[in-house]
C-alpha positions as CSV (number, residue, x, y, z in Angstrom):
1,X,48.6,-54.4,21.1
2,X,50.0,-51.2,19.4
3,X,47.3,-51.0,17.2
4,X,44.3,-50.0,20.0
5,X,46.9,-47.6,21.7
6,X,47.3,-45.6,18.1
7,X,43.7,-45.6,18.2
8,X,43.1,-44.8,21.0
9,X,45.2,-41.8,21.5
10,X,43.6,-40.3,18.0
11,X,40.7,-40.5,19.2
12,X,41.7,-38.5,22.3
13,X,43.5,-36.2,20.4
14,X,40.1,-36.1,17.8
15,X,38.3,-35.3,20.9
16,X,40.3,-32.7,22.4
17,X,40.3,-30.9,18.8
18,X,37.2,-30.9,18.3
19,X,36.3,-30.1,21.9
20,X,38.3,-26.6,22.0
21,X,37.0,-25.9,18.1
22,X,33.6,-26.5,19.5
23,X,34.0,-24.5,22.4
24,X,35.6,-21.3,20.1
25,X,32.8,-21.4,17.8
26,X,30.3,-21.2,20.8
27,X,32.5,-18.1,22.1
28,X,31.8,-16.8,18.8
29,X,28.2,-17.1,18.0
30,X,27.9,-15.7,22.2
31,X,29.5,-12.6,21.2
32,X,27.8,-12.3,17.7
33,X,24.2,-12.6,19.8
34,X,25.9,-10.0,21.9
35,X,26.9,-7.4,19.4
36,X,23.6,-8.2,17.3
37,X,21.3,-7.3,20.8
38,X,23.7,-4.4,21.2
39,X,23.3,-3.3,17.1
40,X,19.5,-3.6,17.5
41,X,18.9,-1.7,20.8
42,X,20.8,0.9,19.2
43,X,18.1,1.1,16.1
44,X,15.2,0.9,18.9
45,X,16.9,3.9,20.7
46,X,17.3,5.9,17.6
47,X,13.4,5.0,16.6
48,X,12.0,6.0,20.0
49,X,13.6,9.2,19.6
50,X,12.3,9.6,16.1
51,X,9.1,8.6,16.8
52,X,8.7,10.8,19.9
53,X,10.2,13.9,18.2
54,X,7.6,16.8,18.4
55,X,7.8,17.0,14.7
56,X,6.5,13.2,14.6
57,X,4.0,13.9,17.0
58,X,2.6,16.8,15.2
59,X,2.3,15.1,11.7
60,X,0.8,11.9,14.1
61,X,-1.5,14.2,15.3
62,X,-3.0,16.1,12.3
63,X,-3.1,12.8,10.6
64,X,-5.4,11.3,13.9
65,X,-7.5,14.6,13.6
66,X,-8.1,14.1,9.6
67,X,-8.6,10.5,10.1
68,X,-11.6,11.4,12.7
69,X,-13.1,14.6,11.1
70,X,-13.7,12.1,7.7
71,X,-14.9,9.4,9.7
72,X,-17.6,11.5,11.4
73,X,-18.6,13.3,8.5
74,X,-18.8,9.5,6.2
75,X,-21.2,9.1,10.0
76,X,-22.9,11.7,9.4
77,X,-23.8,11.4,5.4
78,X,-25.0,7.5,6.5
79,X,-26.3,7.9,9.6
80,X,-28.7,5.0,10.7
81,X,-28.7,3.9,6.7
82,X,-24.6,3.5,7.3
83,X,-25.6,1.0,10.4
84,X,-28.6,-0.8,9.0
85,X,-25.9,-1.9,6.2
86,X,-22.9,-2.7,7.8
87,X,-25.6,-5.2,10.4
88,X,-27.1,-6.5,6.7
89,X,-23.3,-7.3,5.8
90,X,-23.0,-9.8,8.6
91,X,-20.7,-12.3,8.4
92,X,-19.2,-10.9,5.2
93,X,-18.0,-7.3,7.3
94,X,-14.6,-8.9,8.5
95,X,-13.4,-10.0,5.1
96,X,-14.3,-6.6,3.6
97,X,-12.7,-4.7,6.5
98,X,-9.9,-7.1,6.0
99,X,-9.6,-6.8,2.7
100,X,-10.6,-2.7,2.6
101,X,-7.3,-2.9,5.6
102,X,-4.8,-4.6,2.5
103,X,-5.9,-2.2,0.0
104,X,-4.8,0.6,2.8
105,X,-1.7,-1.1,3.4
106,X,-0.8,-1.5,-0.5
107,X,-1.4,1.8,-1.7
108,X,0.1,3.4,1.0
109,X,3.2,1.3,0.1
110,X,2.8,2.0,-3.4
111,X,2.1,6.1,-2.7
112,X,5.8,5.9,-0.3
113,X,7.7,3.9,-3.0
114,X,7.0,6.2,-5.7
115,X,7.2,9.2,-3.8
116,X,3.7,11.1,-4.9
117,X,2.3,13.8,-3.4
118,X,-1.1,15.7,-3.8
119,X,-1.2,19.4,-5.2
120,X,-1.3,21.6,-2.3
121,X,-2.1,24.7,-3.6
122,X,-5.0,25.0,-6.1
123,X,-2.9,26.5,-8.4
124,X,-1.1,23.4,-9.4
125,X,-4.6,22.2,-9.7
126,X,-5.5,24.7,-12.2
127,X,-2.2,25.0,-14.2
128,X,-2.1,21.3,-14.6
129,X,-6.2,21.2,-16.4
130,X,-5.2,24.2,-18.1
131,X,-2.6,22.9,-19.8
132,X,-4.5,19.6,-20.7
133,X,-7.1,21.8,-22.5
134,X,-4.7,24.4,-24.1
135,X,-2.9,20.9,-25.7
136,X,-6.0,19.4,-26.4
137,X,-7.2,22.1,-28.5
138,X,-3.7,23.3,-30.5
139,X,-3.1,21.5,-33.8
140,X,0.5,21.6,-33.4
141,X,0.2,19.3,-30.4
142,X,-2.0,16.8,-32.3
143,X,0.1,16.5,-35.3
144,X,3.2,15.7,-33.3
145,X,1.2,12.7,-31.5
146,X,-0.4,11.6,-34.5
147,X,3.9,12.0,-36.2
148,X,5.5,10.5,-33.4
149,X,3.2,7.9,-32.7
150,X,2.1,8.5,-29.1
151,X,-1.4,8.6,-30.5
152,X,-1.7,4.8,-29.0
153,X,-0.7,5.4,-25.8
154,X,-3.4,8.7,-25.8
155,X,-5.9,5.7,-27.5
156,X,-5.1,3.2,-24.7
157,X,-5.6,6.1,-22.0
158,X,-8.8,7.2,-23.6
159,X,-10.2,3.6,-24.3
160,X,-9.5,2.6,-20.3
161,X,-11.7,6.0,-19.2
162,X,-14.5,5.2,-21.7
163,X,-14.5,1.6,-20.1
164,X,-14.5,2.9,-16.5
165,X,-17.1,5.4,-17.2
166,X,-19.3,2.5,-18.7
167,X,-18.7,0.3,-15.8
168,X,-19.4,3.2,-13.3
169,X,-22.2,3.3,-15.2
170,X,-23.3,-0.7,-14.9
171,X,-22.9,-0.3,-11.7
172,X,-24.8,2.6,-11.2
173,X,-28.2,0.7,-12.8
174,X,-27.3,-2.3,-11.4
175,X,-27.8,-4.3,-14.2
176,X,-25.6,-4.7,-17.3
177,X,-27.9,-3.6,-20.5
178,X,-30.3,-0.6,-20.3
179,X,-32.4,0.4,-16.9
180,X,-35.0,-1.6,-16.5
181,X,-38.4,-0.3,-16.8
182,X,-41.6,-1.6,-16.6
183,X,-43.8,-2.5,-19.2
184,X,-46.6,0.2,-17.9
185,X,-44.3,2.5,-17.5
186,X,-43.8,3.6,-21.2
187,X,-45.1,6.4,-22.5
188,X,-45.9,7.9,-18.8
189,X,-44.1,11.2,-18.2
């Protein structure tokens, strides 16, 4: 008979320990939800006001205005030609939007991690070309590549232009050796 009493007042006691363990651990993860809701209706607050800043709005703006002044003027190059291909497209126009939409994304990420910017002034243009071709043509500059051994890297830069120039150029005839021309066609000027 002593035994089920011992037993049965640990397992009250088990019961009541866990019960008030329980109960501080859900007071705990209440307030944590709490203060997380509070935290992130903070960051929304602070966002909403960044994003409706006049400076944000401006830059929103002028990047709106750009986007539509290109896309009339890529209208206006393809007019009816522009249509008649994207309605020959026809079930292959949502994957390339979607895919032509990822591209966007990814080098836009890419252009914000690395922090690049375009020249904006045309003398950055200029100064940058000129002093491509003033290296390009001093000898000093060409016997320090060839002596320090950065001639590979200029080798490996020149070697992937040649093969995008050739590709541009596959492309361009639409087939992969020569144009082709008809066999009455040679000799006729």
């Amino acid at each position: 008979m002593f035994r089920p009493q011992v037993a049965r007042s640990a397992r009250t006691l088990g019961r009541r320990a866990n019960s008030t363990t329980a109960q501080q651990a859900q007071q705990k993860a209440q307030q944590a939800a709490q203060d997380a809701k509070q935290a992130a209706g903070d960051v929304a607050a602070k966002a909403k006001d960044a994003l409706n800043s006049p400076k944000a709005q401006e830059v929103s703006q002028k990047a709106n205005e750009l986007f539509e002044s290109g896309a009339q003027a890529v209208r206006k190059v393809t007019g009816p030609i522009g249509d008649k291909v994207g309605n020959a497209l026809g079930s292959y126009k949502q994957p390339l939007q979607y895919n032509w939409q990822v591209f966007k994304s990814l080098v836009k990420q890419v252009y914000q991690a690395e922090k690049l910017a375009p020249p904006t002034h045309l003398s950055q243009w200029t100064s940058a070309y000129s002093e491509i071709f003033h290296k390009a043509a001093s000898k000093q500059w060409w016997s320090q590549v060839l002596s320090s051994g950065s001639w590979a890297k200029l080798a490996v830069g020149g070697l992937e232009a040649y093969g995008l120039y050739k590709i541009g150029e596959i492309l361009g005839r639409r087939h992969l050796i020569g144009y082709n021309v008809p066999a009455n066609a040679v000799g006729q000027h």
